[in-house]
N, C-alpha and C positions, 0 to 999 in steps of 0.2 A: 551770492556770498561774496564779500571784498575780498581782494587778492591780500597775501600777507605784507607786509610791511617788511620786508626783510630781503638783502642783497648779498649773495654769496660771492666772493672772488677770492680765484686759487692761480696760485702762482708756482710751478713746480720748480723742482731744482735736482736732478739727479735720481734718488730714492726720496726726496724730500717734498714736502708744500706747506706753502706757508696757505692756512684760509683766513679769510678775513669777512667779518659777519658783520654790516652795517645794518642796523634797523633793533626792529625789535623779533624776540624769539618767544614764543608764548605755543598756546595747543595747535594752532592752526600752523604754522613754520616751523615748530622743532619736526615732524616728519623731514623737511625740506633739507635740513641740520643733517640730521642723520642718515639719508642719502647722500649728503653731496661730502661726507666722511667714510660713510660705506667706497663710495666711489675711487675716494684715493685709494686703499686695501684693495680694491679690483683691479685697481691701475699700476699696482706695485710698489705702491709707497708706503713707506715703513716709518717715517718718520714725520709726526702732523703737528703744526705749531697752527693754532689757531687764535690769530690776534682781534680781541675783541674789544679794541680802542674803539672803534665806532657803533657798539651796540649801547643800545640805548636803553633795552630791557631785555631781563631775561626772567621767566620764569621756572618755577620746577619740572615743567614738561621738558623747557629747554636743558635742563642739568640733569633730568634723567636719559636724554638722548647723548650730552659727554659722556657721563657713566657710560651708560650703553657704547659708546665708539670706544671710549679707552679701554674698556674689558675688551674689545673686538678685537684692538688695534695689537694689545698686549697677549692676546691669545695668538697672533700673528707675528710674534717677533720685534713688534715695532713699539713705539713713543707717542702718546699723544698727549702735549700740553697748553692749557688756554694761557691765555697773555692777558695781561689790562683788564679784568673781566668789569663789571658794571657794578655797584653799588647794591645791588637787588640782587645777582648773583653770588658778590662776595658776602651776604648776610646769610644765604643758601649754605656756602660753604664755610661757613664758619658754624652756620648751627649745627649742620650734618657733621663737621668735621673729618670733612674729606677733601680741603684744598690741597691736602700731601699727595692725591692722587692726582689733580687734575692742575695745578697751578705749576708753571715755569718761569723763568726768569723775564724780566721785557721785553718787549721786543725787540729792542735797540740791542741787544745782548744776542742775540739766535745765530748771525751768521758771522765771528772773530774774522780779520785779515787773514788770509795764509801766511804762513809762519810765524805770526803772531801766538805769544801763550796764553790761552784763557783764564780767564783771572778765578778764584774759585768763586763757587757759586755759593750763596746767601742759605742760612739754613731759613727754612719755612719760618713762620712766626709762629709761638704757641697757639693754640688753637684754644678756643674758650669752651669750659665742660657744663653741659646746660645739665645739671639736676631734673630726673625725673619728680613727680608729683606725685607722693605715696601714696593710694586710696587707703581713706581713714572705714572702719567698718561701724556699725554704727550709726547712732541719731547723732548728728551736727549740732549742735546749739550755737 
């Protein structure tokens, strides 16, 4: 079986960490996702920005493992939000309509100067409403 394609690196900072998820994220690495976010919680970090400028794919295994850490993260007190996500992620969270829960500001944005005032934060963009497909009863013609 090939190894995953996918590079975790975490950088802590106090109560904080930034991760950063190079590669792709698919069924065989979001396990790898969701320990190494488990991890921070066991390490006492309350606050998880996960910058995902270098991922290059994500799929829904991978956005059920955020789900899954953000409910974790937010059952613990803390914050967990993705950055940059990927083209394939962001069609995930737009159809789901759940980037209100898992999207945060750039990354460029995460860490202000001290004394510096944070500028306010951007509201989400609407989120687009996919109509269900009403089953007709009945012969089709």
């Amino acid at each position: 079986m090939p190894l995953p394609q996918l590079t975790i690196y975490r950088h802590d900072r106090l109560n904080r960490a930034l991760i950063a998820l190079a590669g792709e994220v698919d069924l065989e690495s979001a396990p790898l996702v969701r320990a190494a976010l488990a991890r921070c919680l066991s390490d006492g970090i309350r606050i998880v920005d996960v910058d995902l400028t270098p991922m290059t794919f994500c799929d829904c295994s991978g956005f059920n493992a955020f789900l899954y850490a953000s409910q974790r993260t937010t059952e613990a007190g803390g914050i967990l939000r993705l950055h940059n996500p990927p083209p394939a992620l962001g069609l995930i969270l737009d159809l789901t309509g759940s980037g209100f829960l898992l999207i945060g500001p750039p990354v460029g944005h995460l860490s202000p100067p001290p004394g510096d005032v944070p500028a306010p934060t951007a509201q989400a963009p609407p989120h687009r409403v996919v109509p269900l497909v009403s089953v007709l009863s009945g012969d089709v013609r």
